[in-house]
C-alpha positions in Angstrom: -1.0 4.4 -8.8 -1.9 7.3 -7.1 -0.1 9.2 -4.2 -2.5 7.8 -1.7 -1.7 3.9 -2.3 2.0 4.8 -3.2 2.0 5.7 0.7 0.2 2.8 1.6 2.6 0.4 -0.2 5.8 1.9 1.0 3.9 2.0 5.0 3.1 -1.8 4.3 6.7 -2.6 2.8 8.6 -0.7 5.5 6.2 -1.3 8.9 4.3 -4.8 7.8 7.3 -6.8 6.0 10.2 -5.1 7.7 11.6 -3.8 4.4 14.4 -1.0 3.9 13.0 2.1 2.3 15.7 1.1 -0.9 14.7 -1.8 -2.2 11.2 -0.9 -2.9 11.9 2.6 -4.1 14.2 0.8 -6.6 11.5 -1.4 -7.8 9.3 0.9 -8.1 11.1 3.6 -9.7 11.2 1.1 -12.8 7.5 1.0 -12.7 5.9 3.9 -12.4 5.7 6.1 -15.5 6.5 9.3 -13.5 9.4 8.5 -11.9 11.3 11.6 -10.8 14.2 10.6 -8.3 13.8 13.9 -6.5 10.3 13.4 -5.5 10.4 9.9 -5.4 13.6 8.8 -3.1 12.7 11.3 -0.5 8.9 10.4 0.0 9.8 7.0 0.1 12.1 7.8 3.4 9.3 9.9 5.0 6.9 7.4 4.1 9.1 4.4 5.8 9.6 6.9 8.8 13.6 7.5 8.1 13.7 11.1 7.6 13.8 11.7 11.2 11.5 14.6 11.0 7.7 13.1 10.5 6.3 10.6 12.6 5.5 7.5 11.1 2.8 6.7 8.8 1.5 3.6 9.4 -1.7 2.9 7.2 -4.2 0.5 7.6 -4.9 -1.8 4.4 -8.4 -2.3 5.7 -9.5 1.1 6.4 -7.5 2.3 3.1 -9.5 -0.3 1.0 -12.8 0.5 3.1 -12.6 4.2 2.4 -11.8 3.9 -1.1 -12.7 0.9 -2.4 -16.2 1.0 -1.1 -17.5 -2.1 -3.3 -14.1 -4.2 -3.6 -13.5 -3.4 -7.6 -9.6 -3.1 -7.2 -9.5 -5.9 -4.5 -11.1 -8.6 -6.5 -9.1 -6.9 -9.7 -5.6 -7.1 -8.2 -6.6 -9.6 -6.0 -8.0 -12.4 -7.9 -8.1 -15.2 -5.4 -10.6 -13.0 -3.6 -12.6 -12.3 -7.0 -15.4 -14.4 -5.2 -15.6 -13.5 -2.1 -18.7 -12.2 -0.6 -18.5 -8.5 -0.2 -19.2 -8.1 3.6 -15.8 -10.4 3.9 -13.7 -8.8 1.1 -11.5 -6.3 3.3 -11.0 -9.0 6.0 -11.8 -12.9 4.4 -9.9 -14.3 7.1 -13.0 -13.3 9.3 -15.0 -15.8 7.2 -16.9 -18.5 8.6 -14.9 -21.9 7.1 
């Protein structure tokens, strides 16, 4: 994945679900393909807001998805329980009418 959502998955796992900065980055670093500890460890503690020096970088899921996932492809990809869902509601279904 690219930097962008990197920094929105380590905002969502440190600011959303209340997660350490570790236990991600460990996880992670298993994944991703260009895992270089250097790079990796440290962004992951500015990301989460631990470093002490940046402010914190809280990202918005919705906005993030809106800006660049205009028509919902990786939603309803990554997402499939939303697969269906109509794309005026697919950053925010819980809006839907029941």
């Amino acid at each position: 994945i690219n930097f962008r959502m990197r920094a929105m998955l380590v905002s969502f796992a440190a600011y959303d679900l209340f997660l350490h900065w570790r236990r991600p980055a460990v996880f992670l670093a298993r994944l991703f393909l260009d895992f270089e500890p250097g790079i990796h460890y440290s962004q992951f503690q500015m990301q989460s807001g631990t470093t002490g020096i940046n402010t914190f970088r809280v990202y918005s899921p919705v906005k993030q998805a809106q800006d660049h996932d205009k028509d919902g492809t990786f939603v309803r990809k990554y997402v499939p329980e939303l697969a269906n869902v109509p794309q005026r509601h697919i950053y925010e279904p819980w809006k839907m009418p029941k």
